[in-house]
C-alpha positions as CSV (number, residue, x, y, z in Angstrom):
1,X,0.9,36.9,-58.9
2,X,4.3,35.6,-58.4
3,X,7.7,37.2,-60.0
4,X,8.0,34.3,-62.1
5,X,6.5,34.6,-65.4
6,X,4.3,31.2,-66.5
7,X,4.8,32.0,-70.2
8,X,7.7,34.0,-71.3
9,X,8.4,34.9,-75.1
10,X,11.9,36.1,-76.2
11,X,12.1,37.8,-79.8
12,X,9.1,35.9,-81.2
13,X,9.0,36.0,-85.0
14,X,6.4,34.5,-87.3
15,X,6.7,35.2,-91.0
16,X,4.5,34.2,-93.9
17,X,6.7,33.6,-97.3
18,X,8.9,30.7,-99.0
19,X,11.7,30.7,-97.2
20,X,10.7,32.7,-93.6
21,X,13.5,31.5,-91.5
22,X,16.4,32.7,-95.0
23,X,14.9,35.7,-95.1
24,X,14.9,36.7,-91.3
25,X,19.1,35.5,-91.1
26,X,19.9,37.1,-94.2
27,X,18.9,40.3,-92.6
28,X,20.4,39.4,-89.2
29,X,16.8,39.5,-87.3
30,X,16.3,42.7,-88.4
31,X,14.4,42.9,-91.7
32,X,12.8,46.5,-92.4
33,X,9.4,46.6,-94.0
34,X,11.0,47.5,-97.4
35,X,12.3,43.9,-97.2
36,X,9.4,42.6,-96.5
37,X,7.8,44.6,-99.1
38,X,10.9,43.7,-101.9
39,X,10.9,40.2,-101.0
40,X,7.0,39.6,-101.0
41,X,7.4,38.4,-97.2
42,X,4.7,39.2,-94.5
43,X,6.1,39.9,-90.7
44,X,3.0,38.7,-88.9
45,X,4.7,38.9,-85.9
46,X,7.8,40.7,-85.5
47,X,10.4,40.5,-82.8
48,X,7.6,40.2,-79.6
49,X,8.9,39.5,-76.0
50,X,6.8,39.7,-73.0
51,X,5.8,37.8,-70.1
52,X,2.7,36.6,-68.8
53,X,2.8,35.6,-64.3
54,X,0.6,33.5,-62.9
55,X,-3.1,34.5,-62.3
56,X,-2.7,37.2,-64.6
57,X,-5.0,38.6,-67.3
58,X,-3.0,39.9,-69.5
59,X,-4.9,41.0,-73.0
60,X,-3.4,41.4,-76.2
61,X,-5.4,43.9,-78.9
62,X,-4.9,45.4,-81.6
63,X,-6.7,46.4,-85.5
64,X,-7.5,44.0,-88.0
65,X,-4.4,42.5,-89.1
66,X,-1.7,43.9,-86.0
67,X,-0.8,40.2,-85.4
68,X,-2.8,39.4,-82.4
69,X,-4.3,36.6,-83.3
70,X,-1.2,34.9,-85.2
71,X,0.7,35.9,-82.0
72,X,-1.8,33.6,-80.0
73,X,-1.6,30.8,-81.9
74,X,2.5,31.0,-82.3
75,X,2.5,30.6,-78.4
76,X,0.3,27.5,-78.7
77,X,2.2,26.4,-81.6
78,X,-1.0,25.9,-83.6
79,X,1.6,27.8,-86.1
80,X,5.1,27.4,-85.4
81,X,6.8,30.4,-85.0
82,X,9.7,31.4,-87.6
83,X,12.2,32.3,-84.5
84,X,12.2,33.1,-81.2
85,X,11.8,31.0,-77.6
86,X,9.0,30.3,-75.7
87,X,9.1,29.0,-72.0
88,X,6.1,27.6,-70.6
89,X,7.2,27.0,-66.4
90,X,10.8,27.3,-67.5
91,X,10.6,24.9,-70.1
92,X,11.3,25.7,-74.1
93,X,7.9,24.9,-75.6
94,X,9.5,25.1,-79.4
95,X,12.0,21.6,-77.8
96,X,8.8,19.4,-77.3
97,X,7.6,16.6,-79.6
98,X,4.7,16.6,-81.3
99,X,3.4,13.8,-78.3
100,X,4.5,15.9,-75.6
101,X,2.8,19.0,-77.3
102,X,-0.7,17.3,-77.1
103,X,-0.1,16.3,-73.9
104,X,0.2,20.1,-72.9
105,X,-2.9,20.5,-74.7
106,X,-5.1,18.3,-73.3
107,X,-3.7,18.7,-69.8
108,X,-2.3,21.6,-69.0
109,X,-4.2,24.6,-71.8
110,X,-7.8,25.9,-72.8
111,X,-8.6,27.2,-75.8
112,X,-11.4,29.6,-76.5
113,X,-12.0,31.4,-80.0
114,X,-14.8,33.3,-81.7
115,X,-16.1,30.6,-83.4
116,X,-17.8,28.3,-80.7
117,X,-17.0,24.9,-82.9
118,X,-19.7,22.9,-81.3
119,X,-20.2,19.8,-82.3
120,X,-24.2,19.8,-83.9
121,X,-24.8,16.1,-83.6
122,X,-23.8,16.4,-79.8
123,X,-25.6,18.0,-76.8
124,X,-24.3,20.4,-74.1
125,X,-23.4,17.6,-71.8
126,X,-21.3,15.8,-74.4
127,X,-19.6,18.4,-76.6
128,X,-18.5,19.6,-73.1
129,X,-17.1,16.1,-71.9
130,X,-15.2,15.8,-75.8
131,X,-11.8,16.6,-74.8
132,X,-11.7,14.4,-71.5
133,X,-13.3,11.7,-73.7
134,X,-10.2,12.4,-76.4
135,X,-7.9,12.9,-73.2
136,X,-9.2,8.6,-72.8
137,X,-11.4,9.3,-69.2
138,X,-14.0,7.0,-68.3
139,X,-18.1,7.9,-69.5
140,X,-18.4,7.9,-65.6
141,X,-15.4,10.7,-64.9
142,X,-16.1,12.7,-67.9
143,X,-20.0,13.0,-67.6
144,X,-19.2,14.1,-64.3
145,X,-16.9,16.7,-64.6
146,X,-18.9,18.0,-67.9
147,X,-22.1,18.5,-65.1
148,X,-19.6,20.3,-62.9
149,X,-18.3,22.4,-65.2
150,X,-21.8,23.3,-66.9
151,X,-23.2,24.0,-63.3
152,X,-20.2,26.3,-63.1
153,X,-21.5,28.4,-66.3
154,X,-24.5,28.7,-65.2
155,X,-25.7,26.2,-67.7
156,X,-27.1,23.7,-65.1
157,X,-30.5,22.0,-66.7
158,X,-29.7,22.4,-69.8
159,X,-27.4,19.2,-70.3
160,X,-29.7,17.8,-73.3
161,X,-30.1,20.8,-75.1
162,X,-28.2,20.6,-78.7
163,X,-26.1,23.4,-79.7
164,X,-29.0,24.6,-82.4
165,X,-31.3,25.3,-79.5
166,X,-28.9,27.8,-77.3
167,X,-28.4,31.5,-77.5
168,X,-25.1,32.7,-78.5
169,X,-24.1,33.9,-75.0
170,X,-25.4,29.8,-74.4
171,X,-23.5,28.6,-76.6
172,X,-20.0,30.4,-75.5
173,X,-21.0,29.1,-72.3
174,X,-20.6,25.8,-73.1
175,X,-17.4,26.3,-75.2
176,X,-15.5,28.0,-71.8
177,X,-16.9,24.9,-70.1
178,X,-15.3,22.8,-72.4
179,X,-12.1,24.5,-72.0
180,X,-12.3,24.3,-68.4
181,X,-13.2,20.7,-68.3
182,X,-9.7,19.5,-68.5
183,X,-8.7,21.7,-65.2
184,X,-6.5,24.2,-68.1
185,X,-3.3,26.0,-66.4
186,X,-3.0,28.8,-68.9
187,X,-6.2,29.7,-70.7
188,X,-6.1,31.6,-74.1
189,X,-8.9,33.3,-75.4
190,X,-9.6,34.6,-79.2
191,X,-11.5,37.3,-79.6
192,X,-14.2,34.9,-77.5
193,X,-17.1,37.6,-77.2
194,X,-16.6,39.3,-80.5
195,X,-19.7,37.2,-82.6
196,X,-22.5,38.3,-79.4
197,X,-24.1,41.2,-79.0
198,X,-23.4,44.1,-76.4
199,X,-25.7,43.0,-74.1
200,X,-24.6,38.8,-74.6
201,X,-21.0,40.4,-74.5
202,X,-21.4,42.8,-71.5
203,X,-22.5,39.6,-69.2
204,X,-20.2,37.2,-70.8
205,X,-17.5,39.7,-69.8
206,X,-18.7,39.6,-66.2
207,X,-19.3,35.9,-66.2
208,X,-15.7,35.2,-67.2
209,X,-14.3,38.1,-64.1
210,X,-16.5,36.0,-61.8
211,X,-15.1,32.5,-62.8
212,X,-11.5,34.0,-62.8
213,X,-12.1,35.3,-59.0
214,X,-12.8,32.0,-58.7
215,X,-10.1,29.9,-60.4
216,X,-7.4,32.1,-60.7
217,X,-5.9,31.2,-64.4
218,X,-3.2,32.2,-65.9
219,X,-4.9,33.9,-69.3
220,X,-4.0,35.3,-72.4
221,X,-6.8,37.0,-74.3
222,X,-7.4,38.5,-77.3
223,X,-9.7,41.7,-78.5
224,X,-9.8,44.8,-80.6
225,X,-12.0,46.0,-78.4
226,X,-10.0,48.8,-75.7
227,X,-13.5,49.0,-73.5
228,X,-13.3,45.3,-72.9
229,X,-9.4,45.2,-72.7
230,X,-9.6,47.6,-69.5
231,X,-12.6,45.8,-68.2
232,X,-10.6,42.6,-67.8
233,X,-7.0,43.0,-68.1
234,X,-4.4,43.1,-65.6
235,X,-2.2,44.4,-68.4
236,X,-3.0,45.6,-71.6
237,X,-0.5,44.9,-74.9
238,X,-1.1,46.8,-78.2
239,X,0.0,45.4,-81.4
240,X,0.8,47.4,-84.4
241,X,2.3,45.4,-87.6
242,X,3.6,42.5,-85.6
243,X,4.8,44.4,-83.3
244,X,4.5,45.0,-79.4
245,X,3.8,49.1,-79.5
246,X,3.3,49.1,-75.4
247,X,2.7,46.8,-72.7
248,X,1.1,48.1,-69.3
249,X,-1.9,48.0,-67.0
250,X,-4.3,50.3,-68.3
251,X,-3.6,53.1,-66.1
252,X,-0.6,53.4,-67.2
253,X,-1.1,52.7,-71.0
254,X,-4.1,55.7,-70.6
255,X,-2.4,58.5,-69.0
256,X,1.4,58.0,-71.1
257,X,0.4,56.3,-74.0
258,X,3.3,55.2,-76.1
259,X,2.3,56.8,-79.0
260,X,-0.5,58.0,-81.6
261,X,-1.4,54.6,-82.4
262,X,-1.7,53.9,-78.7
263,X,-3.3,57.3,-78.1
264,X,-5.9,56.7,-80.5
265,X,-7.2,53.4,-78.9
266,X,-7.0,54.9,-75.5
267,X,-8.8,58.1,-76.2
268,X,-12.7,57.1,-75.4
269,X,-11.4,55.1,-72.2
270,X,-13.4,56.0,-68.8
271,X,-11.1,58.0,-67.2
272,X,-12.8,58.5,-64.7
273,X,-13.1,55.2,-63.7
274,X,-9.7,54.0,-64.6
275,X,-7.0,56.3,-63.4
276,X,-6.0,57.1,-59.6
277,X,-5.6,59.6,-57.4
278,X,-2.0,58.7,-56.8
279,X,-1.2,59.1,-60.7
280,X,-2.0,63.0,-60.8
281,X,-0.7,64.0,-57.6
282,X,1.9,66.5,-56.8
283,X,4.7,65.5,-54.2
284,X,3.5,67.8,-51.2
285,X,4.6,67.9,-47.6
286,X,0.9,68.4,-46.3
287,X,0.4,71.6,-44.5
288,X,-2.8,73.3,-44.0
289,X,-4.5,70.5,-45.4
290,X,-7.5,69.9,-44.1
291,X,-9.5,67.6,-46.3
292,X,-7.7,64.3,-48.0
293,X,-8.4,61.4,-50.4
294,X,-6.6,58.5,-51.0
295,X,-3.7,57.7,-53.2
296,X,-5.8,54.6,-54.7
297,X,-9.1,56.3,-54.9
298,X,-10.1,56.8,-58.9
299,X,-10.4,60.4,-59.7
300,X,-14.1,60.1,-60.8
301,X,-14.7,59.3,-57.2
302,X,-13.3,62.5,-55.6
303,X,-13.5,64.7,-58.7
304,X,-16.7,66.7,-57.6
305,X,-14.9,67.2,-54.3
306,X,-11.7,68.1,-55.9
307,X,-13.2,70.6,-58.6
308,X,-15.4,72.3,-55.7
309,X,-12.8,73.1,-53.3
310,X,-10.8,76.2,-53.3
311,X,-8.0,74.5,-52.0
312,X,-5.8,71.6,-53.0
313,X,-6.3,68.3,-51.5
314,X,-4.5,66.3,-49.6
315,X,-3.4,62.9,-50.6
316,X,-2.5,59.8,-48.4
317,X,-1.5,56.9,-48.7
318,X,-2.3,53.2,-46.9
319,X,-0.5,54.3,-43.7
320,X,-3.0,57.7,-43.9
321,X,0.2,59.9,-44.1
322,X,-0.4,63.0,-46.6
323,X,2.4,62.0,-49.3
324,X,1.1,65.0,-51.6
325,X,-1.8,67.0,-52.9
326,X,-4.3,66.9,-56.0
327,X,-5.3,70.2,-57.5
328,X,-8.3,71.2,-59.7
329,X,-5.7,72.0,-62.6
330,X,-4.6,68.6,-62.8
331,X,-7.9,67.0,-62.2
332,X,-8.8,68.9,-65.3
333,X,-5.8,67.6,-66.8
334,X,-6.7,64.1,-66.3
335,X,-10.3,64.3,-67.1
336,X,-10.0,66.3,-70.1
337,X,-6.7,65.7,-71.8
338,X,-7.9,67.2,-74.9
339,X,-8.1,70.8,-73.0
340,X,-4.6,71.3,-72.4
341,X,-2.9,73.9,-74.2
């Protein structure tokens, strides 16, 4: 990733009444939910800024109803947000006309949601080649790229099979090929694995890790789910009312969550797997240490060592200096944050 952010949002609002935009400068961009509440107004999304580098994952999740999904489709501007600014490569997305808009669209972003939205009368190979047909590419170009994009799925073979006759995991296949068909920038993602199964979800999940390995998209994604969050993000936002509650990688948002609300989704996370050596350590100066781990080893990796020894451990980092120690008391700590007094 770069330092320069590929999408950046500044004070994003999207409100849901008769007169959004009044109501926000009446209460000089600062509304409280009594006004809302008086004024039969509904802050979907409420004041959001972030920023989203290139190659990143970063996911956005939330409950039922937080604004994730509104917040999504703000930034595509399938709803136009009430205020705010939106730079996509430095450029205001809110200043473009409707023509350059679909332009983006059909050049530059992929779309994924839940809901597959295959076309039934069309097969794999051509509800795949749709948007470079719409885009005005030749049967030639398009069939082409559609067989490319299918082989890249894993869907190869399957090219006259209708919608009807694939599995769901099948048939989210061939919507991310779609997506992909028109060689997307940014990709967003709603909620795309939500409708399959564990298992479907489980190898959709490592499907999409693989082909991001591999291209290297700038991606915005949406869940409620906090397991598949930290299996794929980079970063990890939490919405809560419309609002941005935290915004971090998940090591970070697991062992200093912002608050309850942030707490509460983190609380089943594997901890183990998730936070580092480095995170728990104690600044030491080394002496009499005779066994170390690393700074970026996860603690479920060394914990057996850590909780067996009688001594603390030593901690290095890249270079293999010792830049502190890990004792049992705070592996405890981090495995088990519900023991501490």
């Amino acid at each position: 990733m770069t330092d320069r952010a590929q999408i950046s949002c500044r004070n994003l609002w999207k409100i849901f009444g008769d007169s959004p935009r009044d109501f926000l400068e009446r209460h000089s961009y600062s509304p409280t939910d009594a006004d809302f509440k008086a004024e039969g107004y509904i802050g979907a999304v409420r004041d959001v800024s972030f920023d989203v580098f290139p190659g990143e994952i970063l996911v956005i999740m939330g409950l039922s109803g937080s604004g994730k999904s509104t917040l999504i489709r703000a930034i595509t501007r399938l709803n136009d947000p009430t205020a705010g600014e939106i730079l996509l490569d430095g450029a205001d997305l809110l200043k473009t006309t409707s023509a350059e808009l679909i332009d983006l669209r059909r050049h530059k972003m992929g779309m994924v949601f839940q809901h597959f939205g295959l076309l039934p009368h069309r097969n794999v190979l051509e509800n795949v080649a749709f948007p470079l047909e719409v885009r005005g590419s030749s049967l030639i170009e398009r069939e082409a790229r559609a067989r490319e994009m299918l082989k890249l799925v894993g869907l190869e073979g399957r090219e006259t099979y209708f919608p009807r006759e694939l599995s769901g995991g099948q048939q989210q296949r061939v919507g991310i090929a779609r997506s992909l068909a028109v060689g997307p920038d940014i990709w967003f993602l709603d909620e795309p694995f939500s409708a399959l199964d564990p298992l479907i979800r489980r190898e959709m999940q490592d499907e999409f890790l693989r082909l991001q390995r591999m291209l290297k998209k700038t991606i915005v994604f949406i869940t409620h789910d906090f397991d598949e969050a930290v299996r794929l993000a980079d970063r990890i936002g939490i919405m809560k009312d419309g609002r941005l509650v935290q915004l971090a990688n998940p090591e970070v948002m697991i062992s200093h969550p912002a608050d309850d609300y942030v707490r509460e989704f983190a609380k089943n996370a594997p901890r183990d797997k998730i936070i580092s050596v480095g995170s728990i350590m104690s600044v030491g100066d080394g002496k009499s240490i005779d066994i170390t781990v690393s700074e970026h080893d996860k603690i479920g990796h060394v914990a057996a060592m850590v909780l067996a020894s009688d001594q603390n451990i030593g901690v290095t980092n890249a270079e293999g200096a010792v830049i502190g120690v890990v004792t049992r008391q705070a592996m405890i700590a981090a495995l088990f944050p519900e023991s501490r007094s």
